[in-house]
C-alpha positions in Angstrom: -48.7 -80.1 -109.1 -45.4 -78.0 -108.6 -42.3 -77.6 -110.7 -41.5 -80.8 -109.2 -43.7 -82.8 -111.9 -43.3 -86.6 -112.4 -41.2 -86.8 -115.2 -38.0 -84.3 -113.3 -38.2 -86.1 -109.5 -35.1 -86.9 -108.2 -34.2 -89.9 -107.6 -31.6 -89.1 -104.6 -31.9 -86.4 -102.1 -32.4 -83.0 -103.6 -32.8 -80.0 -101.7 -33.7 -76.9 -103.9 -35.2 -74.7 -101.2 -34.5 -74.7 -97.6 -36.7 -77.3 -95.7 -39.4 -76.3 -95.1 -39.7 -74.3 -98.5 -41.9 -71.3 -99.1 -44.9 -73.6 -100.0 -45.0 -75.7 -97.4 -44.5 -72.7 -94.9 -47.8 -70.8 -96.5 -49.2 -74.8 -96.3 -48.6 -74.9 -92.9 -50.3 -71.4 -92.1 -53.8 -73.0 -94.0 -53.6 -75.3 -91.6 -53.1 -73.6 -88.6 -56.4 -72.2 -89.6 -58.9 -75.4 -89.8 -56.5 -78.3 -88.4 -57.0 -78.7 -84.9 -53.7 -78.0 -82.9 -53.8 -81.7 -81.0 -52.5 -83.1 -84.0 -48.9 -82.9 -84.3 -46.7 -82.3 -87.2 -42.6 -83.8 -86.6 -41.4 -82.4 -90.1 -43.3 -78.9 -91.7 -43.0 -79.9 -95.2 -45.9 -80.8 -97.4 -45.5 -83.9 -99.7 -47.0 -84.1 -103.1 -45.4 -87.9 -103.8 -43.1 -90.7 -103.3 -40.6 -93.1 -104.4 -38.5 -95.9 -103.0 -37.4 -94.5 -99.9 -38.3 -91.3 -100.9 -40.6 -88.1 -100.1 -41.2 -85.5 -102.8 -42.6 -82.1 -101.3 -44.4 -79.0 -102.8 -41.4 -76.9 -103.3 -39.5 -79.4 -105.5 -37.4 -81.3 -102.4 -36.6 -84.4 -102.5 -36.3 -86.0 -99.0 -34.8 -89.7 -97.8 -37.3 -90.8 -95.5 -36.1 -92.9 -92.7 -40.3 -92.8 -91.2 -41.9 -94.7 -93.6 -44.9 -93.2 -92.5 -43.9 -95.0 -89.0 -43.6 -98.1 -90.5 -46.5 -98.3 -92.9 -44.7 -98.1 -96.6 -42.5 -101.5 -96.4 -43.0 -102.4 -99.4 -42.5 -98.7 -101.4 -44.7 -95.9 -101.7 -46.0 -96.1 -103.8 -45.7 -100.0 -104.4 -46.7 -101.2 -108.1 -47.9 -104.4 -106.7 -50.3 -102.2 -104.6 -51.1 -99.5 -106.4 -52.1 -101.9 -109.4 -54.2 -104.2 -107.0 -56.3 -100.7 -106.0 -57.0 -99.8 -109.1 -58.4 -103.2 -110.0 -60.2 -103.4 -106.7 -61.7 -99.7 -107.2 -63.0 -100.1 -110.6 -65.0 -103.2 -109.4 -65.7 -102.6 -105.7 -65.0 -100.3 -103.1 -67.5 -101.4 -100.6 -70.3 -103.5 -98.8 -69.7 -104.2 -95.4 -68.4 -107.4 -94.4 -71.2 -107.8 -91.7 -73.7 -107.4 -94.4 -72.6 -109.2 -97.7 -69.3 -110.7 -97.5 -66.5 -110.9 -99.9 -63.5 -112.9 -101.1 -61.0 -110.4 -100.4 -61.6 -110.4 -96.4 -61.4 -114.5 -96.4 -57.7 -114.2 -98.6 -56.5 -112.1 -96.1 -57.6 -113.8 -92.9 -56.2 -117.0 -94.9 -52.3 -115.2 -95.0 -52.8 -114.2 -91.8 -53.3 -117.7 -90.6 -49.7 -118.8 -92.6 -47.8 -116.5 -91.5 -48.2 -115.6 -88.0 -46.8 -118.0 -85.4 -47.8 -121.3 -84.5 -49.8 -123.9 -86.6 -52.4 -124.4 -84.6 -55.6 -123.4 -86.2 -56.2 -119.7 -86.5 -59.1 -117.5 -86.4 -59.1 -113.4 -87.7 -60.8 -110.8 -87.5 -60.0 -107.8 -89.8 -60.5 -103.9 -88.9 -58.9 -100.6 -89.7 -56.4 -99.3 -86.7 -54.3 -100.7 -85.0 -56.0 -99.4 -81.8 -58.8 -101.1 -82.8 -57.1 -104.4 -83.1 -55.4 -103.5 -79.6 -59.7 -103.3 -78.1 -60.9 -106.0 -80.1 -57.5 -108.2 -78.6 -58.8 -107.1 -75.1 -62.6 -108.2 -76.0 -61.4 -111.7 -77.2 -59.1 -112.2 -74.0 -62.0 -111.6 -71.2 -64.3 -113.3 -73.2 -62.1 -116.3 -73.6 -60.8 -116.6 -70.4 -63.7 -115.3 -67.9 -61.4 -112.7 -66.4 -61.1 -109.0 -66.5 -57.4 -107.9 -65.6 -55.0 -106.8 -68.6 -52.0 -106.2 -67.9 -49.3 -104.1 -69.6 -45.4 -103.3 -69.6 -43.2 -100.2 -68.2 -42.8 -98.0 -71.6 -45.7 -99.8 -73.6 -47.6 -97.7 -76.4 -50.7 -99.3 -78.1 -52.8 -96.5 -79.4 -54.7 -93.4 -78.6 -58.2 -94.7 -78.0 -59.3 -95.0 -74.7 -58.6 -98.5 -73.6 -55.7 -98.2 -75.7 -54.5 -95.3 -73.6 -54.7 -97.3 -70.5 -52.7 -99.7 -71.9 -49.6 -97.3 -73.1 -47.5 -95.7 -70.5 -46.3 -92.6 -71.4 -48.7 -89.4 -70.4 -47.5 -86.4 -72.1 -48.7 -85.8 -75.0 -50.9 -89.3 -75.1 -52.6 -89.3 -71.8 -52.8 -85.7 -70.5 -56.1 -84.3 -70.1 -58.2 -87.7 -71.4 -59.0 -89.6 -68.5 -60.1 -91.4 -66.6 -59.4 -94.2 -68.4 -60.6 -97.9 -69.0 -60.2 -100.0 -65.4 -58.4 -103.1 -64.5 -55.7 -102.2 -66.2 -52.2 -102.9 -64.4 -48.2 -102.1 -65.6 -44.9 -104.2 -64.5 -41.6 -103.9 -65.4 -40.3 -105.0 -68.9 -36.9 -105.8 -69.7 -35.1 -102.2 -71.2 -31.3 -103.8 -71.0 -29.5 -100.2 -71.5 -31.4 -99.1 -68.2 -31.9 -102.4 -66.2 -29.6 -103.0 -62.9 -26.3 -103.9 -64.8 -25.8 -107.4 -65.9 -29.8 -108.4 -65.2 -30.8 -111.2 -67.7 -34.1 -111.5 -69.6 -35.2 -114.2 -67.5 -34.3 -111.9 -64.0 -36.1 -108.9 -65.9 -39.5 -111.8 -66.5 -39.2 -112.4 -62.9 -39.3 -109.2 -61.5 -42.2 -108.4 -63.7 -43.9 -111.8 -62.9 -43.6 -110.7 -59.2 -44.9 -107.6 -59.6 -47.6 -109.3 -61.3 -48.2 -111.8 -58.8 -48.1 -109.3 -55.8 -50.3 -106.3 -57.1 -52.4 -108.3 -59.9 -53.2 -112.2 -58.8 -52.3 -114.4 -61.6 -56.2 -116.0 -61.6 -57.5 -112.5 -62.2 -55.8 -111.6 -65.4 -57.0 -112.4 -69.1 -54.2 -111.3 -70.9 -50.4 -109.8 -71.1 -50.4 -107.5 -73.7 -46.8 -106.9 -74.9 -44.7 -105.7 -77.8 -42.0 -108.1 -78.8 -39.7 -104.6 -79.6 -41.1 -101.7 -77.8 -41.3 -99.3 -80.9 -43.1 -95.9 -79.2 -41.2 -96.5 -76.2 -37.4 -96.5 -77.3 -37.2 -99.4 -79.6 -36.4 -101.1 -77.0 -35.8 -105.1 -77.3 -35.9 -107.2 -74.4 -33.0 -109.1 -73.1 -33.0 -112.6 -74.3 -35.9 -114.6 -72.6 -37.6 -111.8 -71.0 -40.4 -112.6 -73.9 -40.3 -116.9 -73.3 -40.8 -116.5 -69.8 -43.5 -114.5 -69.8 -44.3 -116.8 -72.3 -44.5 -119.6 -70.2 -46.2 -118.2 -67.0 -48.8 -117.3 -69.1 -49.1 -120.6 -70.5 -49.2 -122.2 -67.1 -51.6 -120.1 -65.6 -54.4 -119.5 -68.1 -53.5 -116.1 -69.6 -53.1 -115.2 -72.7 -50.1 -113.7 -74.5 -50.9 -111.1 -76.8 -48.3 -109.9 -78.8 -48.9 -106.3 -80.7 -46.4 -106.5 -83.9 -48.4 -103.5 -84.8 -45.2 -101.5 -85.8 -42.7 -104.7 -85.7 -44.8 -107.2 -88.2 -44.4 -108.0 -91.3 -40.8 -108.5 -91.9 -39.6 -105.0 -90.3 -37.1 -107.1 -88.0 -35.8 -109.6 -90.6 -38.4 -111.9 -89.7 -42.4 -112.2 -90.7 -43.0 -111.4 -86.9 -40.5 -110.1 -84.2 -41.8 -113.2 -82.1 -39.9 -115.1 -84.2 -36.5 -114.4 -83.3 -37.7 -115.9 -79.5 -39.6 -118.5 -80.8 -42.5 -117.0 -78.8 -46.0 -118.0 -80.0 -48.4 -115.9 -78.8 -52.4 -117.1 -78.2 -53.1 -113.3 -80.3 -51.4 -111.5 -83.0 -52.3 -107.6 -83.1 -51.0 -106.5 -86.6 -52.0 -103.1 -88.7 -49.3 -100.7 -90.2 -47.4 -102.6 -92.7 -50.3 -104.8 -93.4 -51.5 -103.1 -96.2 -49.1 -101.3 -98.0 -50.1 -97.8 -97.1 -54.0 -98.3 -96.7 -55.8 -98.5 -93.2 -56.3 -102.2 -92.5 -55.4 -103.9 -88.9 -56.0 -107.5 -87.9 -56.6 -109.6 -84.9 -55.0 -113.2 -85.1 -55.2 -115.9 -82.6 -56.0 -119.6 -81.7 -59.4 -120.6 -82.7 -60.6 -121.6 -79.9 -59.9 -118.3 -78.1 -61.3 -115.7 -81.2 -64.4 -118.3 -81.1 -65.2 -117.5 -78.0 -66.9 -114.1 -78.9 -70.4 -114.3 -79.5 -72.1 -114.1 -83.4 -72.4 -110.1 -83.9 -69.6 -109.3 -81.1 -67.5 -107.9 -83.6 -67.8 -105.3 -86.0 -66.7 -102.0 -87.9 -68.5 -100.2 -90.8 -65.4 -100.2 -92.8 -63.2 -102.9 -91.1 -61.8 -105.6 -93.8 -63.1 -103.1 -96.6 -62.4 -104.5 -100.1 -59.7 -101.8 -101.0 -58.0 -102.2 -98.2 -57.8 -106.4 -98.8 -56.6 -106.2 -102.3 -53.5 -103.7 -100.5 -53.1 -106.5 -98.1 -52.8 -109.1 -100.8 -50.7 -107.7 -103.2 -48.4 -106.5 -100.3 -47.8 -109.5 -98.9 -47.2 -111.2 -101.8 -44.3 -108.1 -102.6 -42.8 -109.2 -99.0 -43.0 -113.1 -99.9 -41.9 -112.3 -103.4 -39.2 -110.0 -102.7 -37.9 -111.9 -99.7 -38.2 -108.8 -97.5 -37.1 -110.4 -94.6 -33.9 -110.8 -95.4 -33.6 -107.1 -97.3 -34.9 -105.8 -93.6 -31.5 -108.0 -91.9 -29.1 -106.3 -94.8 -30.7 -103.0 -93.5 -30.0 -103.7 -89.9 -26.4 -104.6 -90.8 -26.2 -101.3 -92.6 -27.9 -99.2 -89.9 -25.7 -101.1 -87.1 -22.3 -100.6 -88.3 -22.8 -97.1 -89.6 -24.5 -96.2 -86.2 -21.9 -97.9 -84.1 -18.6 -96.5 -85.7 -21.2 -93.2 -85.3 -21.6 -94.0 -81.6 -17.9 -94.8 -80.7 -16.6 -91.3 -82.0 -19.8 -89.2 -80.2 -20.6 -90.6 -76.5 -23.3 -88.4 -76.9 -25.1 -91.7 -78.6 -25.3 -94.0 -75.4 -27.1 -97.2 -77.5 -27.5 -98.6 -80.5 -30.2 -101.5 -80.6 -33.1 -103.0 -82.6 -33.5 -105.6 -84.7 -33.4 -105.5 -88.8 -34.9 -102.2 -90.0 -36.3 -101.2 -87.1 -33.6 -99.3 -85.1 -32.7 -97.2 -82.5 -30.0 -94.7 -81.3 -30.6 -93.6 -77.6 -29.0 -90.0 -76.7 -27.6 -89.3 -73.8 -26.0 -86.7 -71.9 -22.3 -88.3 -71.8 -20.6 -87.5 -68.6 -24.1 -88.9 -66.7 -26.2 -91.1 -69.3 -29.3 -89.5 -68.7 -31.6 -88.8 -71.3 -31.2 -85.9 -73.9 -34.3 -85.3 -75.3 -33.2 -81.8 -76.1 -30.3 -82.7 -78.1 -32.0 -85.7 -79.8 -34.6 -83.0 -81.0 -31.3 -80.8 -82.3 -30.0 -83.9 -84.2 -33.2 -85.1 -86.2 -34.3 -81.2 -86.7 -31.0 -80.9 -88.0 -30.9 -84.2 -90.3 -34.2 -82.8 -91.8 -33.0 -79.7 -92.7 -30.3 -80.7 -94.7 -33.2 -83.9 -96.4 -33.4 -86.6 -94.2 -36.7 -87.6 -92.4 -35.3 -88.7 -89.4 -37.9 -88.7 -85.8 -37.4 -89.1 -82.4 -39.5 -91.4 -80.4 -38.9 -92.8 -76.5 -40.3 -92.6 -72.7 -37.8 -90.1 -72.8 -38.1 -88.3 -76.3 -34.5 -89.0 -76.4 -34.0 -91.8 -79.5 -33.6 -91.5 -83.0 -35.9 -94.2 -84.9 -34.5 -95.9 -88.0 -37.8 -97.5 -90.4 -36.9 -97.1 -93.4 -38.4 -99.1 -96.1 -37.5 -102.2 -96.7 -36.8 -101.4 -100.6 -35.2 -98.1 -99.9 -32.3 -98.5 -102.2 -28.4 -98.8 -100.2 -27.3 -95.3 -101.8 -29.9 -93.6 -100.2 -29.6 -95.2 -96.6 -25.8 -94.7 -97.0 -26.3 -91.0 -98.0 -28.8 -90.5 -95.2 -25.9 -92.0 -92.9 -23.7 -89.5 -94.0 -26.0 -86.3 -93.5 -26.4 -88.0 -89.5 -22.5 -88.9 -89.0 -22.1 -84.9 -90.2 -25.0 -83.5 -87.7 -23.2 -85.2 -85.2 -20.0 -83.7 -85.9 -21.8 -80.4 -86.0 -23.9 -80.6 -83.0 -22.0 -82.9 -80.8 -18.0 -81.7 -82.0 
């Protein structure tokens, strides 16, 4: 423990050293040393603890954190609720496996799941610990149910870093490079990305040209499953024009394939509603969820019509520590903080924070070409003005430049060129404002 003990945090943005600070500088040496170089590191300073919408490093910072560990900590970290539900869970049981001797903990969970995701038709779950594990397990359940073997994905998808997973997301570098070949009969079509689309092209245009592409390069008999994200987080946080997401709905319903929607990163009230289906009325045949679920602990799911998730044999699923205890009790007391503290509708006062702040932002510096998302899941695409194009470089400038002055803020994108807003959903207004400020004065820095 630093000066920066428990009792003296700050409760706003403090900045005592420069960021990163000594410590986190000699930190960051130790593990250059035994931390392999694939993993990647978007802000070099070390973090001791947390608070509502705040990160506490090693040299006595204190950082607004507009991350949320990409979308984990909704509901705080550390969240009372949660942390108290671990400690009961820990002092009683950390583990059996759920294939071996079962517990209540797994049921409760698959129980919420079946509530809240859309659609009341009867539900089946199973529980594991990443959400690229969900995103395989989805793909299992679809060719088994269905007979088929084609799974098909869209233009700018991300669903994980295991190998099927890869061959489901779209962007190579720094995902893809070097780690194929990869998983077969595996196809991509167009989605709908309205700031880049022909001008004027609708959602239900966008659903057709993807639905042709379909057609022509895939056959409609030969495909299991569309695997979608109802907001394309990794990608741009991109959402679909208006009906892209119901008429891919409905070709799949009329043609025997299942819709799976990944609300890996959008679930669990980040858009102002439970699911981001919701705000199409979509209901998908599976629900992929992870992140959020749990409060900070590793816990994903895989929720979809019963008939479909019972079509995997006795035994065909499984996980040494998928549905563990711990995890559950996270998941529990989690979503009863979101049901509890109506964080839906704290995630739509977000959005109308972030998109009036970011839009008076955008119509001084043309530098920002787009503001988009849904709740507190947000984007700001950067541009190079006098062409659109993408500028990844000076994207990188703007959120290098937010952190240095306390402000997690990362880019994301096909491009690397957008600024992703996921703060948590109980981050207090006087700190989003603040870290509103520090970006509307980057900009004025970088961009004149």
């Amino acid at each position: 423990m630093t000066t920066s003990t428990a009792s003296i945090r700050a409760s706003k943005r403090d900045l005592v050293t420069e960021v990163p600070g000594p410590r986190s500088r000699t930190m960051m040496e130790r593990r250059g040393a035994t931390v392999a170089r694939g993993v990647g590191c978007a802000v070099p300073a070390f973090i001791e603890a947390a608070g509502p919408g705040l990160l506490h490093d090693v040299d006595g910072n204190t950082l607004i954190d507009l991350g949320s560990g990409l979308g984990v900590t909704s509901v705080g970290n550390p969240a009372p609720e949660v942390v108290a539900a671990v400690h009961e869970q820990v002092a009683s049981l950390t583990h059996t496996c759920f294939l071996a001797t079962p517990y209540e903990g797994y049921v409760a969970v698959c129980e919420e799941l079946a509530r809240l995701t859309p659609g009341d038709h009867p539900k089946r779950s199973v529980l594991l610990s990443t959400g690229a594990e969900a995103v395989e397990n989805a793909v299992k359940i679809a060719r088994a149910a269905t007979g088929r073997t084609a799974i098909v994905a869209l233009d700018h998808a991300y669903h994980g870093r295991t190998n099927l997973a890869l061959a489901l997301t779209a962007k190579n570098a720094p995902y893809k490079q070097n780690f194929g070949p990869f998983v077969p009969d595996i196809h991509r079509i167009p989605t709908s990305y309205p700031y880049r689309d022909p001008k004027g092209m609708t959602g239900r245009e966008a659903a057709a040209r993807a639905v042709e592409a379909l057609e022509r390069q895939v056959g409609a008999e030969n495909v299991a499953a569309v695997v979608v994200e109802p907001i394309q987080g990794e990608g741009g946080m991109i959402v679909p024009a208006a009906g892209f997401l119901t008429e891919l709905t409905d070709w799949c319903g009329r043609n025997g394939v299942l819709l799976v929607a990944d609300e890996i990163q959008s679930g669990f009230c980040r858009t102002g509603a439970w699911f981001a289906s919701n705000h199409e009325g979509v209901v998908p045949d599976l629900v992929i969820t992870a992140k959020a679920l749990a409060g900070g602990l590793p816990l994903s799911g895989v929720t979809g019509r019963a008939e479909f998730m019972d079509a995997v044999q006795p035994g065909g699923f499984g996980g040494t520590f998928g549905g563990n205890p711990v995890a559950c009790a996270a998941a529990l007391a989690a979503i009863r903080t979101m049901r509890e503290r109506d964080l839906p509708a704290k995630a739509r006062r977000i959005g109308e924070i972030l998109t009036a702040r970011l839009t008076a932002i955008a119509a001084v510096h043309p530098e920002v070409g787009e503001v988009r998302g849904r709740g507190a899941m947000m984007g700001a695409e950067i541009v190079h003005p006098d062409t659109g194009l993408p500028d990844a470089e000076s994207a990188d400038r703007l959120a290098r430049a937010c952190q240095e002055a306390g402000v997690v803020l990362l880019t994301v994108g096909t491009y690397g060129n957008v600024l992703r807003f996921l703060p948590s959903l109980v981050m207090p207004e006087d700190l989003l404002g603040d870290a509103l400020d520090v970006l509307e004065d980057c900009c004025a820095r970088l961009f004149g």
